[in-house]
Every structure is written in C-alpha cells, then in structure tokens.
PQR file with spaces between the fields and no chain letter, atoms N, CA, C, O and H, PARSE charges and radii, in Angstrom:
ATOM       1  N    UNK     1      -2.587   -4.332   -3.989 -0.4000 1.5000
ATOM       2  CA   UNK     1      -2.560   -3.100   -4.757 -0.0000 2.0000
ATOM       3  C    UNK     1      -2.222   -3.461   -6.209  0.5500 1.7000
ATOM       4  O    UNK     1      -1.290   -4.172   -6.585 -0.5500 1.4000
ATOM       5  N    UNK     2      -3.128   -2.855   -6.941 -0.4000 1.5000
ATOM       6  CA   UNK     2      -2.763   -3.575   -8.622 -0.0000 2.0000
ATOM       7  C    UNK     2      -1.733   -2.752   -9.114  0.5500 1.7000
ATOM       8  O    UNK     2      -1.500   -1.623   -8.683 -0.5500 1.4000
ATOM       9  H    UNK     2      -3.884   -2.277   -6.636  0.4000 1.0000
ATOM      10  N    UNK     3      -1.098   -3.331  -10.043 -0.4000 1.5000
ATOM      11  CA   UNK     3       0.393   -2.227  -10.482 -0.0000 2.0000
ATOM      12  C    UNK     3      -0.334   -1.944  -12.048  0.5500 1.7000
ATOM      13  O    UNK     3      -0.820   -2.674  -12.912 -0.5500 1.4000
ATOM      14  H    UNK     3      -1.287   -4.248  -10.394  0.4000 1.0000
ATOM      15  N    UNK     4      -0.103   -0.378  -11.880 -0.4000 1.5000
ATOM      16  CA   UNK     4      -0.672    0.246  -12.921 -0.0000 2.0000
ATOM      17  C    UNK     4       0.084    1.441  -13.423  0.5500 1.7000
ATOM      18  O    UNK     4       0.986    2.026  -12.824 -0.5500 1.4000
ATOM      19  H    UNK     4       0.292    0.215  -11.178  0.4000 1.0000
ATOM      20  N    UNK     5      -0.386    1.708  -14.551 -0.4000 1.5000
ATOM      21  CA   UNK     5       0.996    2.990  -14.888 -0.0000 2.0000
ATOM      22  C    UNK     5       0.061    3.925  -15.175  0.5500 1.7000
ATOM      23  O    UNK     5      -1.071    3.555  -15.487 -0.5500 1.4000
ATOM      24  H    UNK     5      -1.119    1.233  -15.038  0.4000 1.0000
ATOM      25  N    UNK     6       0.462    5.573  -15.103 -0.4000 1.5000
ATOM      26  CA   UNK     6      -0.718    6.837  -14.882 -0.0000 2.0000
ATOM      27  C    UNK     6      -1.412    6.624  -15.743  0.5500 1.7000
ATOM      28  O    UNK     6      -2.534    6.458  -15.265 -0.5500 1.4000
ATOM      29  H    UNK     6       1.381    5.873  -14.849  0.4000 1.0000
ATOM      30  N    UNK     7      -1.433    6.486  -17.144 -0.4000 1.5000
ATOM      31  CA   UNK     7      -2.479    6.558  -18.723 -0.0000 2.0000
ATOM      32  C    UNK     7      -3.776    5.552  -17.717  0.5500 1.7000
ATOM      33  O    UNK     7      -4.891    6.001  -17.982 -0.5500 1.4000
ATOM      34  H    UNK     7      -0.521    6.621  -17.532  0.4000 1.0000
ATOM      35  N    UNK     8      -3.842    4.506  -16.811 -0.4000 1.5000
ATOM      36  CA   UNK     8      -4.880    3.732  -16.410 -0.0000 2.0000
ATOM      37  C    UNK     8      -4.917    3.992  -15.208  0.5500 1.7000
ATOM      38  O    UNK     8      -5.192    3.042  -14.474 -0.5500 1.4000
ATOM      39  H    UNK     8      -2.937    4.141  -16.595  0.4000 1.0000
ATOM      40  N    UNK     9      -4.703    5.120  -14.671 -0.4000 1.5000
ATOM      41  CA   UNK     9      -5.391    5.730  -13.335 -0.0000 2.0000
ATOM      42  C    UNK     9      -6.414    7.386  -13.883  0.5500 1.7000
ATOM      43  O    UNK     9      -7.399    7.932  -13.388 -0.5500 1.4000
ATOM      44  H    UNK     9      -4.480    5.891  -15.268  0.4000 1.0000
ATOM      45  N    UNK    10      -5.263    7.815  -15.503 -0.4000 1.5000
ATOM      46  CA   UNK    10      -6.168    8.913  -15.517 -0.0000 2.0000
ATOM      47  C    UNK    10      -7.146    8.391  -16.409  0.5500 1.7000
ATOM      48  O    UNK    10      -7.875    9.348  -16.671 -0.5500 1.4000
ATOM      49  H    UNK    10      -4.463    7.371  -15.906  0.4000 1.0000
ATOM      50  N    UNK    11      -7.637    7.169  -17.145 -0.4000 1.5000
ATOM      51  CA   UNK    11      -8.785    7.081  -17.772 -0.0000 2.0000
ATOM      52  C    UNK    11      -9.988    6.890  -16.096  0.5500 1.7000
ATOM      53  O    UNK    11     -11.087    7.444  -16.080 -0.5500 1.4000
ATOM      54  H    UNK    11      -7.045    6.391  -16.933  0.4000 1.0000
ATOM      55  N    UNK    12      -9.436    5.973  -14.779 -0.4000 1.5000
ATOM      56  CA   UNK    12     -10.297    5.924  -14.056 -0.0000 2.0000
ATOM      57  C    UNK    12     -10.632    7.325  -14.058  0.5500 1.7000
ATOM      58  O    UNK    12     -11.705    7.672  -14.553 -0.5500 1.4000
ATOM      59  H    UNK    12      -8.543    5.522  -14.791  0.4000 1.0000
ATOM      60  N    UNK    13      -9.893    8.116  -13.596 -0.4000 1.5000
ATOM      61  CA   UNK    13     -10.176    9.864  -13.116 -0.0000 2.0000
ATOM      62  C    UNK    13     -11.285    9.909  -14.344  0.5500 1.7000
ATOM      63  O    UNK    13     -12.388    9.400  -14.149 -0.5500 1.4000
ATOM      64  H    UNK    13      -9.021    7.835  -13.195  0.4000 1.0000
ATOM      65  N    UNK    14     -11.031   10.408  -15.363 -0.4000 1.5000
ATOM      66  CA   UNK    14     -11.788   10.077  -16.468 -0.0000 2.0000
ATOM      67  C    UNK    14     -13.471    9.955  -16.343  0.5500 1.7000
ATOM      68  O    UNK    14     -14.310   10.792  -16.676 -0.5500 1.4000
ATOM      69  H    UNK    14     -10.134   10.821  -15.520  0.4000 1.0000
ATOM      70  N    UNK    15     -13.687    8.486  -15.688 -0.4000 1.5000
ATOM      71  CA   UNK    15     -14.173    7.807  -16.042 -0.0000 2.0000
ATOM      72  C    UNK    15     -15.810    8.497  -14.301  0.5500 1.7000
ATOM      73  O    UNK    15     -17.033    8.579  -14.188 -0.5500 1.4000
ATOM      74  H    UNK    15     -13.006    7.805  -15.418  0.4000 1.0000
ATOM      75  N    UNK    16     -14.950    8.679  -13.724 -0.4000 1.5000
ATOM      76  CA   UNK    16     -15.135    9.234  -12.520 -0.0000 2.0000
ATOM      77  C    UNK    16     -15.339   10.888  -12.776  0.5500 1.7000
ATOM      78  O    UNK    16     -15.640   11.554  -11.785 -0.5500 1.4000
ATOM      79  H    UNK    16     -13.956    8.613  -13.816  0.4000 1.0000
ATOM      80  N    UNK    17     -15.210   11.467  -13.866 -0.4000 1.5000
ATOM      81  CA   UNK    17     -15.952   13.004  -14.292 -0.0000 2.0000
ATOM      82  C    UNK    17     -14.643   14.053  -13.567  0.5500 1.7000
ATOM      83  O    UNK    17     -14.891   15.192  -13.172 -0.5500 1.4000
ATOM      84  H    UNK    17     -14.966   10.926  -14.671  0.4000 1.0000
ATOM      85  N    UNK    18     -13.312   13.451  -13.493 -0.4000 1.5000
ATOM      86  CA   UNK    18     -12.554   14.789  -13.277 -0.0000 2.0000
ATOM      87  C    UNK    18     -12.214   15.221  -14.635  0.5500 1.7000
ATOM      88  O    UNK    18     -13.026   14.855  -15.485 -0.5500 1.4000
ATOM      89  H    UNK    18     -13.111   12.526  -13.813  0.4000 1.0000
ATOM      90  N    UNK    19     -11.371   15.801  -14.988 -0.4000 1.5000
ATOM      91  CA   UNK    19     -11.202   16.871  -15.660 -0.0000 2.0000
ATOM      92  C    UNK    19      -9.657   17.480  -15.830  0.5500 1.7000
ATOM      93  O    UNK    19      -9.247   18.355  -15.068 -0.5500 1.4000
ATOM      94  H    UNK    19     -10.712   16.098  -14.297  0.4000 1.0000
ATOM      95  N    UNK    20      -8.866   16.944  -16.876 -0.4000 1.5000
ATOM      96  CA   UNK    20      -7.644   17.302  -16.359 -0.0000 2.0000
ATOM      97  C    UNK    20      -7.498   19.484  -16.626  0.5500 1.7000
ATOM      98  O    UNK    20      -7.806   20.170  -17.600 -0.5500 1.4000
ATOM      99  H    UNK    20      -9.200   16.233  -17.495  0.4000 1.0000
ATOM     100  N    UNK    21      -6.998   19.822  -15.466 -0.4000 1.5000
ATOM     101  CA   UNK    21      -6.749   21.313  -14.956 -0.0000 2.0000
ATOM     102  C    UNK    21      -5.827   21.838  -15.767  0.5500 1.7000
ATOM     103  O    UNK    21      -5.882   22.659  -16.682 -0.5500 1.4000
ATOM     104  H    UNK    21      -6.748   19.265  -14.674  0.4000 1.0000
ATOM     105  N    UNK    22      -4.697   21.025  -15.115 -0.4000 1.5000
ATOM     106  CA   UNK    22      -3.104   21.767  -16.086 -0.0000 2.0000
ATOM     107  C    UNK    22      -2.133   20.812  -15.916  0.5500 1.7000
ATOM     108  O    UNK    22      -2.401   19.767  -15.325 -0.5500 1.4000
ATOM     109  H    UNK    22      -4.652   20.357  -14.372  0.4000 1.0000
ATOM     110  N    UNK    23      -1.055   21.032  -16.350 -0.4000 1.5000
ATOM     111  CA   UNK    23       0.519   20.225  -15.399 -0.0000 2.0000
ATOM     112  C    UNK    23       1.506   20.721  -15.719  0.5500 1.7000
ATOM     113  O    UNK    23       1.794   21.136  -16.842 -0.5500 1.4000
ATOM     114  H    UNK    23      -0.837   21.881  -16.831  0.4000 1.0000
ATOM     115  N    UNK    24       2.312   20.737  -14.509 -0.4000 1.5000
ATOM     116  CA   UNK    24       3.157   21.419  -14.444 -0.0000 2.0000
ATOM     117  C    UNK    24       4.711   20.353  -14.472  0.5500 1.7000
ATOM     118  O    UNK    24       4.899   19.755  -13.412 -0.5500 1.4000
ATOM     119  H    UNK    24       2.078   20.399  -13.598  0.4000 1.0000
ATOM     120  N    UNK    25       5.456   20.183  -15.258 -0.4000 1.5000
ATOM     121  CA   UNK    25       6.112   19.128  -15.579 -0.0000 2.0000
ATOM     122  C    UNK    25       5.610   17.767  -15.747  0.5500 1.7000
ATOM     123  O    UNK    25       4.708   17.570  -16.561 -0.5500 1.4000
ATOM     124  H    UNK    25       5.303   20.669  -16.119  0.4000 1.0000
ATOM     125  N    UNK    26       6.084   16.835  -15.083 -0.4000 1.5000
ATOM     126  CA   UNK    26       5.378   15.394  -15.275 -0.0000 2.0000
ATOM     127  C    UNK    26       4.110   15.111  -14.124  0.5500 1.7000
ATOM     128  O    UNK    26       3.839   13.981  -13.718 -0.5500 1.4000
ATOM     129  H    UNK    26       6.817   16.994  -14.421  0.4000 1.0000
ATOM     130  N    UNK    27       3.422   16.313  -13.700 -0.4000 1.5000
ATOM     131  CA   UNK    27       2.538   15.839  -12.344 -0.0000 2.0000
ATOM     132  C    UNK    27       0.854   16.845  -13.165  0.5500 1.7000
ATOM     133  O    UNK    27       0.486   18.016  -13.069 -0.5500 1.4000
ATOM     134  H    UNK    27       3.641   17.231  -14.029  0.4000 1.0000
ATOM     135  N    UNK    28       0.350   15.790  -13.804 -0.4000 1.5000
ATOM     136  CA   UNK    28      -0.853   16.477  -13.998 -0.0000 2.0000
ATOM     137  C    UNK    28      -1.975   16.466  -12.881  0.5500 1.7000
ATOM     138  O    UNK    28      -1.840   15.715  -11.914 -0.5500 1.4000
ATOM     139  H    UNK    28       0.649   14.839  -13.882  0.4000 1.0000
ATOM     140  N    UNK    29      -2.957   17.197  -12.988 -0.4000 1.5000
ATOM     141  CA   UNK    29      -3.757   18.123  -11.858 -0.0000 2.0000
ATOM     142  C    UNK    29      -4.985   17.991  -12.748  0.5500 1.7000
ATOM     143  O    UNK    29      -5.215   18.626  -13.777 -0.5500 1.4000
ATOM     144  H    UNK    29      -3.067   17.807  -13.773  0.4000 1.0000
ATOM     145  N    UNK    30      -5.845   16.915  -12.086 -0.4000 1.5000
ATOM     146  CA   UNK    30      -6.935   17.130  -12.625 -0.0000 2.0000
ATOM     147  C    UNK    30      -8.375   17.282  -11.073  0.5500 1.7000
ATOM     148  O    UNK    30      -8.303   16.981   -9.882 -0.5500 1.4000
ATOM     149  H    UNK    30      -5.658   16.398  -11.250  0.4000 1.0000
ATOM     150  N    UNK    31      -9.394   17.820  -11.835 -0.4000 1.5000
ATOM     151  CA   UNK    31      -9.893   18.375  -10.696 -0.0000 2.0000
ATOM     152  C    UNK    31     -12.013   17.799  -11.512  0.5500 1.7000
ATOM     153  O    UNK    31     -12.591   17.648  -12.588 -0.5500 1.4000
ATOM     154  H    UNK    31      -9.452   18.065  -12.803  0.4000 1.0000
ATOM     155  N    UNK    32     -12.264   17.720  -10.071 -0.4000 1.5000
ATOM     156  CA   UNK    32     -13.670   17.665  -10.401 -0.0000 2.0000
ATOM     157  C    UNK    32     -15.196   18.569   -9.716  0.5500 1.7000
ATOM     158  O    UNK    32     -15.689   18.498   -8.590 -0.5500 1.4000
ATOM     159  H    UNK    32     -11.795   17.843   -9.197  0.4000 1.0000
ATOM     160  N    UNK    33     -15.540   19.226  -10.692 -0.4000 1.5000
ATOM     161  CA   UNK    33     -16.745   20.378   -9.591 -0.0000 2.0000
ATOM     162  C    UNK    33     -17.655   19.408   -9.037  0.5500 1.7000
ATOM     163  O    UNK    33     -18.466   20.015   -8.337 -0.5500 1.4000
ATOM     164  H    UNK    33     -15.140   19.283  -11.607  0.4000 1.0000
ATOM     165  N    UNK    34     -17.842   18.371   -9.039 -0.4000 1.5000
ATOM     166  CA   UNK    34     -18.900   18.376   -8.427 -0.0000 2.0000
ATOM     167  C    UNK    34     -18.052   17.522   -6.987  0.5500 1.7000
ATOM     168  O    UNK    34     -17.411   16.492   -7.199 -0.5500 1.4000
ATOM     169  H    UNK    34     -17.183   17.878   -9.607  0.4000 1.0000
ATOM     170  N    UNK    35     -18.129   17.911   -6.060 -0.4000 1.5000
ATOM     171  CA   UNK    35     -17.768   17.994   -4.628 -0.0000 2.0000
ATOM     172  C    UNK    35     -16.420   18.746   -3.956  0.5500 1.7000
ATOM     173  O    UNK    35     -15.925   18.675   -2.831 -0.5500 1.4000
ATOM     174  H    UNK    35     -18.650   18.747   -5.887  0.4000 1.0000
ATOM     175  N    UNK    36     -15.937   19.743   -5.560 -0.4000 1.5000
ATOM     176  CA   UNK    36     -14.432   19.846   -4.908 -0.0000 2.0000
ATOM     177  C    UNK    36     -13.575   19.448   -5.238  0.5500 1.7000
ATOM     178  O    UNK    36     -12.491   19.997   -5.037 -0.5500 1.4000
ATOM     179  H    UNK    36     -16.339   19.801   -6.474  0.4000 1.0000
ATOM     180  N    UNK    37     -13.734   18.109   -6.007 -0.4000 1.5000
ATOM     181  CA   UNK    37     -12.077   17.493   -5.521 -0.0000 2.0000
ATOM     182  C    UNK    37     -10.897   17.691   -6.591  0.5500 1.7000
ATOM     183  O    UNK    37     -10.984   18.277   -7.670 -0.5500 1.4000
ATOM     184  H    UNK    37     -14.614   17.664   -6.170  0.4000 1.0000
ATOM     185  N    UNK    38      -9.701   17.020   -5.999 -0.4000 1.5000
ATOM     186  CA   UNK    38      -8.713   17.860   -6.853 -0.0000 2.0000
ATOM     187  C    UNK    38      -7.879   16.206   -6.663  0.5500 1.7000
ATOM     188  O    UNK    38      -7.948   15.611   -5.588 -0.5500 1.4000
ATOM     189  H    UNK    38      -9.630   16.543   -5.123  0.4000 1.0000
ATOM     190  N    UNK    39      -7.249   15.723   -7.664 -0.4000 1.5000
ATOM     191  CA   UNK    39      -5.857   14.508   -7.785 -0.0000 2.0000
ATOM     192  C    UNK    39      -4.690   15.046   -8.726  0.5500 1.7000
ATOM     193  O    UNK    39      -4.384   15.371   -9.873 -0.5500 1.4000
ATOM     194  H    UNK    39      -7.193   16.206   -8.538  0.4000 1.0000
ATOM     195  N    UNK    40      -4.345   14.932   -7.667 -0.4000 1.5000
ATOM     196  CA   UNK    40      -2.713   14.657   -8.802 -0.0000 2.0000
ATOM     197  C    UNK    40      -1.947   13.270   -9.148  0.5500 1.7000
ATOM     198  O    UNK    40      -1.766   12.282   -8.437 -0.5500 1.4000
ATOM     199  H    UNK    40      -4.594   14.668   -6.735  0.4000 1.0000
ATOM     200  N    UNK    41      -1.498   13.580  -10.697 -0.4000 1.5000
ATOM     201  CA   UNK    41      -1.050   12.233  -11.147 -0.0000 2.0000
ATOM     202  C    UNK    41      -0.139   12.435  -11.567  0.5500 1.7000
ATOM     203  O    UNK    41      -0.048   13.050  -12.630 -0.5500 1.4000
ATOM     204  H    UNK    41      -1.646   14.383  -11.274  0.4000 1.0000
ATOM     205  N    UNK    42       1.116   11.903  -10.754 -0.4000 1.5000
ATOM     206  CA   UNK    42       2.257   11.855  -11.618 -0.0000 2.0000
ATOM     207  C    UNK    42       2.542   10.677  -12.956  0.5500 1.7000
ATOM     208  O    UNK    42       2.258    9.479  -12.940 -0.5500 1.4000
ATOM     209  H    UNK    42       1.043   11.403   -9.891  0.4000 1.0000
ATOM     210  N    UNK    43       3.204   11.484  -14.097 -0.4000 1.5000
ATOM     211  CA   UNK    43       3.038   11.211  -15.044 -0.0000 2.0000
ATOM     212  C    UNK    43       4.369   10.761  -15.575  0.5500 1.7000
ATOM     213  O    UNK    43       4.680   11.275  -16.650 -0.5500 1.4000
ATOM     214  H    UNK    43       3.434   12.457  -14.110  0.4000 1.0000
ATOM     215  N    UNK    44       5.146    9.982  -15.096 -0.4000 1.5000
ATOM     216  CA   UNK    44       6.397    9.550  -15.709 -0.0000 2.0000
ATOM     217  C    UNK    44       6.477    8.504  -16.301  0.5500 1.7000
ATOM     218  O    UNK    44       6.268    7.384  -15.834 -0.5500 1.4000
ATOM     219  H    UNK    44       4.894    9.565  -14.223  0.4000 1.0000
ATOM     220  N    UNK    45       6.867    8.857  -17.663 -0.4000 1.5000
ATOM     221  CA   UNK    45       6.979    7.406  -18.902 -0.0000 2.0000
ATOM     222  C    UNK    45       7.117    6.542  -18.319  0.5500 1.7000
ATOM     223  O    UNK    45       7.529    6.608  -17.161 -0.5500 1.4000
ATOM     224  H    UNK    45       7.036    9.767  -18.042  0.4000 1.0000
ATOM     225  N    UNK    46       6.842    5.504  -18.873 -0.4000 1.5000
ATOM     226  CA   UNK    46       6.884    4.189  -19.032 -0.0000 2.0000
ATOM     227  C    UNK    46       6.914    3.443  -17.514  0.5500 1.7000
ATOM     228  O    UNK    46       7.043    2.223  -17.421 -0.5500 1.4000
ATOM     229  H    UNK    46       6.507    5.450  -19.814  0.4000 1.0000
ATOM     230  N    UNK    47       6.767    4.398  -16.241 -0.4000 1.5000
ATOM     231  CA   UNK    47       6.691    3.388  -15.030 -0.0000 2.0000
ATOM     232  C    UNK    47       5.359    3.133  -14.600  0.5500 1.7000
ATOM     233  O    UNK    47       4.307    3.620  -15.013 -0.5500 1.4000
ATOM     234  H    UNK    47       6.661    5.389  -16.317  0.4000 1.0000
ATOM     235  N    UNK    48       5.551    2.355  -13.771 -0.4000 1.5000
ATOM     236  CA   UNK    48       4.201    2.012  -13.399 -0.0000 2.0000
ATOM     237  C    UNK    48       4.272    2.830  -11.608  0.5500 1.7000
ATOM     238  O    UNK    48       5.430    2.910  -11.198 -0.5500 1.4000
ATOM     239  H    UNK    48       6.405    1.959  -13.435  0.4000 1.0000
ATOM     240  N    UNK    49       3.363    3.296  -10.781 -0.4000 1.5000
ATOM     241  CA   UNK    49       2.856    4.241   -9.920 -0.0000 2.0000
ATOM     242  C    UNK    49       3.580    3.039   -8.799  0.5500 1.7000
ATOM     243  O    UNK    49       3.332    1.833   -8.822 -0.5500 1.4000
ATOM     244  H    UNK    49       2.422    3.232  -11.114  0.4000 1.0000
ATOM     245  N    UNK    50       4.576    3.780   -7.792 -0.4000 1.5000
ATOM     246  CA   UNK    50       4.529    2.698   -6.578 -0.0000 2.0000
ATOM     247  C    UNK    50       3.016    2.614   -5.464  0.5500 1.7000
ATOM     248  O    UNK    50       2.082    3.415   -5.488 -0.5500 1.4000
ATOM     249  H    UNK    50       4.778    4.759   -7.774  0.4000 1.0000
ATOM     250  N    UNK    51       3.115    1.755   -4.815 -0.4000 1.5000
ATOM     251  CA   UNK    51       1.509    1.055   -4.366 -0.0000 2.0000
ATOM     252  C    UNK    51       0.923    2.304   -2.814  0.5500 1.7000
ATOM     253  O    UNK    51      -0.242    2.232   -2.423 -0.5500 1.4000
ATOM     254  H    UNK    51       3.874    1.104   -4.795  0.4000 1.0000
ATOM     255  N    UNK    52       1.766    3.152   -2.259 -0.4000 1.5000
ATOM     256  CA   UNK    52       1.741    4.444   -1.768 -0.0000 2.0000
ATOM     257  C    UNK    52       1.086    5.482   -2.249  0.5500 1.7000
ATOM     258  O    UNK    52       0.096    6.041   -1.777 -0.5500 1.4000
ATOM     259  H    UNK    52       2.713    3.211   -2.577  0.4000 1.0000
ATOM     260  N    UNK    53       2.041    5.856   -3.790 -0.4000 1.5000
ATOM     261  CA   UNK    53       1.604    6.587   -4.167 -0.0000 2.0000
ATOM     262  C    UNK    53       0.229    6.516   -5.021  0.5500 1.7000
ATOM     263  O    UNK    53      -0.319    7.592   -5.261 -0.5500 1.4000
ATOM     264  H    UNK    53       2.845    5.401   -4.174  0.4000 1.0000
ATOM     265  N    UNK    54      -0.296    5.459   -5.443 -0.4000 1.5000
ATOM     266  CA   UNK    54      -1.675    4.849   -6.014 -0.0000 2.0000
ATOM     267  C    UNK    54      -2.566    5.111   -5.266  0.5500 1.7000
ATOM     268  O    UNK    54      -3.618    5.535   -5.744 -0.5500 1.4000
ATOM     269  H    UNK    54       0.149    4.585   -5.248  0.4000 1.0000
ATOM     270  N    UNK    55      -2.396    4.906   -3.579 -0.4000 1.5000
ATOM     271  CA   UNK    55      -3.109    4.485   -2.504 -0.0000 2.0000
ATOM     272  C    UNK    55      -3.788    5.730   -2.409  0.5500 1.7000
ATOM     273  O    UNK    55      -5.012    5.854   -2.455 -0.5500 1.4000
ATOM     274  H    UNK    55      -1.542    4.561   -3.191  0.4000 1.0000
ATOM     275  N    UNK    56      -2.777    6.855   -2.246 -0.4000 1.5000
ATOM     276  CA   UNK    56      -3.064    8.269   -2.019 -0.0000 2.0000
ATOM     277  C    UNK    56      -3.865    8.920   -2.908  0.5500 1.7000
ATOM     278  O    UNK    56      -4.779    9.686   -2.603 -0.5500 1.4000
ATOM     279  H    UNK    56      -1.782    6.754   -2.208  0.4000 1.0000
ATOM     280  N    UNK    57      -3.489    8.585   -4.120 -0.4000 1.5000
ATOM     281  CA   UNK    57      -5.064    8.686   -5.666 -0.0000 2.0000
ATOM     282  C    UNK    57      -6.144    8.276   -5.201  0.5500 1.7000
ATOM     283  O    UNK    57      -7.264    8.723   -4.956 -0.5500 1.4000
ATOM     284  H    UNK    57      -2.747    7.963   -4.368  0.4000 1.0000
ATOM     285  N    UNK    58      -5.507    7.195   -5.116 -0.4000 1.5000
ATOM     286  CA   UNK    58      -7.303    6.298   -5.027 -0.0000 2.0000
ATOM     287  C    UNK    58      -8.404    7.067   -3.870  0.5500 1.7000
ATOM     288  O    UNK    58      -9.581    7.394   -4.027 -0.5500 1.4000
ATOM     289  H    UNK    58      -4.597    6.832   -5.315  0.4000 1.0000
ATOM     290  N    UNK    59      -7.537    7.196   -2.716 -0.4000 1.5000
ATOM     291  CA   UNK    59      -8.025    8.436   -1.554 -0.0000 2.0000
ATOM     292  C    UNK    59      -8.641    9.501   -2.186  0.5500 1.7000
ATOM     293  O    UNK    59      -9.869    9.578   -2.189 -0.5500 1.4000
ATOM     294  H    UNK    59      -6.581    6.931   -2.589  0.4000 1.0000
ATOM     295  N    UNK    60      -8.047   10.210   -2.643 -0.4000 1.5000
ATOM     296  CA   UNK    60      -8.065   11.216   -3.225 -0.0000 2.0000
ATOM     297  C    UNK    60      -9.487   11.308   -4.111  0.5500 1.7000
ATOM     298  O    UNK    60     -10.327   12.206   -4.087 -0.5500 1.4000
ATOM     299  H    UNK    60      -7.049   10.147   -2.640  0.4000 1.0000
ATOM     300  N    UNK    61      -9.474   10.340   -4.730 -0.4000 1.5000
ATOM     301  CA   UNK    61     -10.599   10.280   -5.918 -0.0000 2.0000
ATOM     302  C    UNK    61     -11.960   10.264   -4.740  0.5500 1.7000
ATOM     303  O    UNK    61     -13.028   10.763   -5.094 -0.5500 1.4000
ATOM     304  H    UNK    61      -8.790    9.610   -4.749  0.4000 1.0000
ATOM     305  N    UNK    62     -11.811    9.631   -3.283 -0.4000 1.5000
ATOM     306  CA   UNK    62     -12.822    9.102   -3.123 -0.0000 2.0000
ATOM     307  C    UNK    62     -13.273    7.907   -3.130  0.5500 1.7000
ATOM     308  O    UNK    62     -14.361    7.671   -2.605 -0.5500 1.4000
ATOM     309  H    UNK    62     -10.944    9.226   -2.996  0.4000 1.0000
ATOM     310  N    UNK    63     -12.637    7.066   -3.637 -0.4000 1.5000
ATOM     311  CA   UNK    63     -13.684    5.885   -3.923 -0.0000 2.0000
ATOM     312  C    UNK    63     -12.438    4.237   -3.313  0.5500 1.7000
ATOM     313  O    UNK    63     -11.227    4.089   -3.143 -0.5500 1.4000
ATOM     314  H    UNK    63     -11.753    7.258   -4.063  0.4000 1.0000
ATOM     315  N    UNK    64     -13.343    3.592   -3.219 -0.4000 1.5000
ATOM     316  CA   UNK    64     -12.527    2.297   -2.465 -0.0000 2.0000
ATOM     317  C    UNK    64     -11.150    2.382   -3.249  0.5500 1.7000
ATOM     318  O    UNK    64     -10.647    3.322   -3.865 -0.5500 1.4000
ATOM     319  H    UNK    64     -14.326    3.712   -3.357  0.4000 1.0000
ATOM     320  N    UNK    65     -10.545    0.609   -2.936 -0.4000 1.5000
ATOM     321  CA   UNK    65      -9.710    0.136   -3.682 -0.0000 2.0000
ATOM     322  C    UNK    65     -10.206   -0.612   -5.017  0.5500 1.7000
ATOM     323  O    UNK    65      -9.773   -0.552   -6.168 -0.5500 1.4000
ATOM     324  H    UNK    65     -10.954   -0.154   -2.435  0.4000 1.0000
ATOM     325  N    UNK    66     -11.673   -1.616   -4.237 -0.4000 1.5000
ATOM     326  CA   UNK    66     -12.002   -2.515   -5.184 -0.0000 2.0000
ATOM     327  C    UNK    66     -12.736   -1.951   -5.866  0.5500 1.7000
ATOM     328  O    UNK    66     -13.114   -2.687   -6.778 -0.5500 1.4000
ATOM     329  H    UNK    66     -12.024   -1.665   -3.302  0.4000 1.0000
ATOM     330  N    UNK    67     -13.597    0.037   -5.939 -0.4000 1.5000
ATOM     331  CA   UNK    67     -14.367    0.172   -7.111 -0.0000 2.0000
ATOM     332  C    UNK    67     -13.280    0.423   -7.621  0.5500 1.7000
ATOM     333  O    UNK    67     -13.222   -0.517   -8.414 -0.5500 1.4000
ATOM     334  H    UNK    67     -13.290    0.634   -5.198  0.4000 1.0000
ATOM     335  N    UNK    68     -12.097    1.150   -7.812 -0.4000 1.5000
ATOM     336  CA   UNK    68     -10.983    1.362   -8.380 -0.0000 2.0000
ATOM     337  C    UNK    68     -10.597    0.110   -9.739  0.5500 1.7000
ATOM     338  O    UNK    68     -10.476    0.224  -10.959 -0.5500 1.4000
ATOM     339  H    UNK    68     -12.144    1.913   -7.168  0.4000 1.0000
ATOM     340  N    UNK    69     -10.509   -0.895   -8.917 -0.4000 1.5000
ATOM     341  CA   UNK    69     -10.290   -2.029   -9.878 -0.0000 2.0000
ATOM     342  C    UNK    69     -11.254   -2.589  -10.630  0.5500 1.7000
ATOM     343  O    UNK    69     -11.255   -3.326  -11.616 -0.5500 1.4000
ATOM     344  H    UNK    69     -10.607   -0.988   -7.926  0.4000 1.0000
ATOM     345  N    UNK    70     -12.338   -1.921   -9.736 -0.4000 1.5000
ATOM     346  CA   UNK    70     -13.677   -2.444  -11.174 -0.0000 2.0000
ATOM     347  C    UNK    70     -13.623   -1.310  -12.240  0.5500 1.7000
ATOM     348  O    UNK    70     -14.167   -1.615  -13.301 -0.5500 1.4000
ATOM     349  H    UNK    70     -12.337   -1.322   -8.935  0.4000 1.0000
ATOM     350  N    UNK    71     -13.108   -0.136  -12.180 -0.4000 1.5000
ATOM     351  CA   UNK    71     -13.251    0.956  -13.096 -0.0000 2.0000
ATOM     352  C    UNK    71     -12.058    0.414  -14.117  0.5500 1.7000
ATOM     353  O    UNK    71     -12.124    0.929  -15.233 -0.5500 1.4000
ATOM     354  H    UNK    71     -12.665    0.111  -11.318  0.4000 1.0000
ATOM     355  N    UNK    72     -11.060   -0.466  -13.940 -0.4000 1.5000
ATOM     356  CA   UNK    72      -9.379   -0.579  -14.403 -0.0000 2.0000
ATOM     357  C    UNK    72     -10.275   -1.331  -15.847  0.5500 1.7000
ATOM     358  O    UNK    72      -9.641   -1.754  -16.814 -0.5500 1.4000
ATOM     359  H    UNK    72     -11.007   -0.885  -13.034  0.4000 1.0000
C-alpha cells in the first residue's frame, strides 16, 4: 500500500472525473455522475492516509490498487 497524504488521492479522484460535492469539517465528499459514485476523503493536515483507510478509497473509486499507483 503506497503511503500518501489526501492532496494525492484527491488529484487521483480528480483525475478519474469526480468532482468535489462539499465538506463538512476535515472529510471532503466528492462524487462522480457518471455511474453514481460517491468517496470520501479525509482531509487532515499534514498526515499521510493509514493503508485501511486508502484501501476503502481506492474501493470506492472503483479502480485496482496498481491503476491507483499508475494515476499517483
């Protein structure tokens, strides 16, 4: 699992046509029309995402681990 901090999970989202929605403290909500889907990214300075909670994005988005790291 690559260690990454949210600013380089939401350019993947990004990059992948979501759309950030809103946020509601440090957990932004971005969402994409074309199939539905919806991720949340927590957004806390300066850490980097534990390898769980990445896992569950990456799910989320849809897409492997390793296109994930080709998008990084």
């Amino acid at each position: 699992m690559p260690v990454v901090r949210a600013k380089e999970v939401v350019r993947v989202a990004e990059a992948l046509g979501f759309v950030l929605d809103r946020q509601k403290g440090s957990h932004a909500i971005f969402y994409r029309e074309k199939g539905g889907s919806r991720v949340v990214i927590p957004m806390h300075s300066g850490k980097t995402l534990k390898p769980k909670t990445l896992a569950g994005i990456v799910q989320d988005m849809g897409i492997s681990l390793d296109e994930f790291r080709a998008l990084l």
